[in-house]
N, C-alpha and C positions, 0 to 999 in steps of 0.2 A: 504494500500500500504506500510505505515510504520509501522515501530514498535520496541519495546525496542527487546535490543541483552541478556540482562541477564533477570536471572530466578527475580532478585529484581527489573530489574525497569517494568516486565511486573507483577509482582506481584502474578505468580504463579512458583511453581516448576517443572517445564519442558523443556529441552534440546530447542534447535532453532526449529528441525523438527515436534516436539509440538508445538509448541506456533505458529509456521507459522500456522495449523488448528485451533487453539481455535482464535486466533486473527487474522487470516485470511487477512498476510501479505506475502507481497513477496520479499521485500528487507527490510533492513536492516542497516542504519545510523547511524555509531558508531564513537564518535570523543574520543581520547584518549591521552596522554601526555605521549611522549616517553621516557622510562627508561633510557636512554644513552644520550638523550638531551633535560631537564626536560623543557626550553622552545620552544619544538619542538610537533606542533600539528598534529597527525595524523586521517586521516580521511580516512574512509571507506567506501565501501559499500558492504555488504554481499547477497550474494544470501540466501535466507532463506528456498529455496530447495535442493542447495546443498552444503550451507555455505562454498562456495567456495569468494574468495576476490576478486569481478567486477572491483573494481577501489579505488587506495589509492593513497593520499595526503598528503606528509608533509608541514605544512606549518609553518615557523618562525615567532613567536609572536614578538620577540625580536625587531625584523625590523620594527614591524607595530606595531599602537594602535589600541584598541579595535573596534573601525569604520571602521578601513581596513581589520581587520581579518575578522569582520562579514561580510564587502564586497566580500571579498575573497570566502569564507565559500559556500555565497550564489549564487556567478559565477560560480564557481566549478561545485556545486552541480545539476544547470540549464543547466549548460553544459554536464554532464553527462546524466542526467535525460530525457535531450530531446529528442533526438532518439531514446532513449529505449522507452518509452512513444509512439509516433508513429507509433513502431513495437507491442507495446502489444496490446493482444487480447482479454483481459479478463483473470479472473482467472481457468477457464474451459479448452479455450486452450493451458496457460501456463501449463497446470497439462502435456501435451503432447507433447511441444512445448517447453520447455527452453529457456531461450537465453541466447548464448553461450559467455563466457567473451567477446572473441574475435568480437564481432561485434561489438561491440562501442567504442571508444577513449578512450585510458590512455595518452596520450599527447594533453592538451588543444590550444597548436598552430596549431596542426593536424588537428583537431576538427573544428577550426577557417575557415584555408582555406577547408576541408569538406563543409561547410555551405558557405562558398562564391563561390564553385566553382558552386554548384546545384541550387543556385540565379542565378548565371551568366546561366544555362543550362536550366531552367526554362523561361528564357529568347527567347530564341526558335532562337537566332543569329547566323549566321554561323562567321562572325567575332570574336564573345565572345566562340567560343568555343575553338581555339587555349589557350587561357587564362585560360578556366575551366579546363582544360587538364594538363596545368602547374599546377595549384592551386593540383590538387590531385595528380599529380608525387611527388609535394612537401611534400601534406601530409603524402603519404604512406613509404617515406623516414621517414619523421619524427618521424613514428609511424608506422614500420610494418607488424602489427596485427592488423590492423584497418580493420577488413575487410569490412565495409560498404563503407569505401574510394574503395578497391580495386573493388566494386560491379561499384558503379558508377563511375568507372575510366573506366571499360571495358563498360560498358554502352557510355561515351562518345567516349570511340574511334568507336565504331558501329555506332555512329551518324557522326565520319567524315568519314566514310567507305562510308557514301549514299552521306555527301556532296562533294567530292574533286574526279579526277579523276585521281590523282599522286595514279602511281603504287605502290609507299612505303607506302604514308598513307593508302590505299586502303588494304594492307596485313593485313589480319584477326590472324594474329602471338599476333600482343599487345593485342587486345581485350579479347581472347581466356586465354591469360599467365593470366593478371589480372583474369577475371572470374574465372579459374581454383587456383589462389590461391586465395580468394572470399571462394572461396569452403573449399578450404582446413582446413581456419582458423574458418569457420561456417559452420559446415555441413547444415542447413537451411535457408542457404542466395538462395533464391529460384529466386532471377530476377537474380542472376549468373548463375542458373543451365538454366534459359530461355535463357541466353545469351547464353552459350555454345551450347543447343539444335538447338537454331537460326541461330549461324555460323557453325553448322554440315549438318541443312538443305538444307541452301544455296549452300554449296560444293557439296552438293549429286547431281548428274546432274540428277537421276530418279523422283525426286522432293520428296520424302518419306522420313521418319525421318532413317537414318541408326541401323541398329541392335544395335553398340557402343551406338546410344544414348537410348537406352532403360532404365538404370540406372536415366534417369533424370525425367522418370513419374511421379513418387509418388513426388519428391519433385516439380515438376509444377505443378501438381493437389494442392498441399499445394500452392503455389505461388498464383495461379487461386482465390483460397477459400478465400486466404487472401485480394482478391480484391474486394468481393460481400459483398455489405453494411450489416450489422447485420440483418436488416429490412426484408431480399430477404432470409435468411439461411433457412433452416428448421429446 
């Protein structure tokens, strides 16, 4: 999963798009000491398929001693690492499947309320969901390109779309705006393309998915796939 960013600490001479195949990693953990502010730590994390920069960190030694930094270091890095985690498939499906900067958090108070608001929705309350609903307006403010907020932000508004019977929260407008920007910042945020498919269905009074939603097959068949345990694949 990890693995050294230069050709000395992986101990062979080969660019990142090598060394991802001989050492058969897919990110990229690189902390480094900023030239403009020598005790300023910056921390990365590379895609090592498209050596593109997922998520960087500066962080002030100055401020902290060495307890805090590695504190820091390792919250960070948990914090990032978690949802990506979640969403991986293995190294087979990332060969066709990236993931894209934009689905995971570069603001870790984002991130925060993210993970508190799908505790609360996990919760299955129709009380706690006014609150989960806050929690993620707040985070995609905070952050946004978060599109996993924005996935289940319209996620939860489709859930007070069934509980509440007020004509305003009932408008399938909020759900739709997030999912479609969901989309926009992940081409393969696939329970957004569900979401969108779901509130186009519902409006079709023929009851059949409309022509418009044609574009979202392939990525619900991907959505679908990603739901069947390894065990059941062929």
């Amino acid at each position: 999963m990890f693995g050294p960013e230069s050709a000395v600490a992986a101990d062979i001479a080969a660019p990142t798009a090598e060394a991802r195949k001989q050492l058969r990693i897919e990110w990229i953990v690189r902390g480094r000491w900023q030239d403009c502010a020598p005790r300023t730590l910056l921390l990365e994390v590379i895609g090592a398929a498209s050596n593109d920069v997922l998520f960087a960190l500066r962080i002030d030694t100055v401020a902290s001693d060495a307890l805090a930094v590695h504190h820091s270091v390792r919250t960070q890095m948990l914090h990032w690492f978690i949802p990506v985690l979640s969403a991986y498939d293995g190294p087979d499906a990332a060969a066709g499947h990236h993931l894209h900067p934009a689905a995971v958090a570069r603001d870790l108070a984002a991130f925060d309320l993210y993970q508190r608001a799908r505790y609360l929705l996990k919760q299955r309350s129709q009380g706690l969901l006014p609150r989960a609903i806050e929690y993620l307006q707040t985070a995609v403010r905070a952050d946004p390109r978060f599109a996993a907020a924005w996935t289940e932000l319209a996620g939860a508004y489709v859930r007070r779309r069934q509980l509440v019977f007020d004509t305003a929260e009932r408008d399938p407008g909020p759900a739709k705006h997030a999912a479609e920007r969901a989309i926009e910042l992940d081409p393969n945020a696939g329970a957004a393309y569900a979401i969108v498919a779901a509130l186009a269905y519902v409006a079709d009074s023929t009851g059949s998915l409309p022509p418009a939603c044609s574009s979202v097959r392939s990525p619900l068949r991907r959505a679908t796939r990603a739901c069947v345990p390894h065990s059941q694949r062929s």
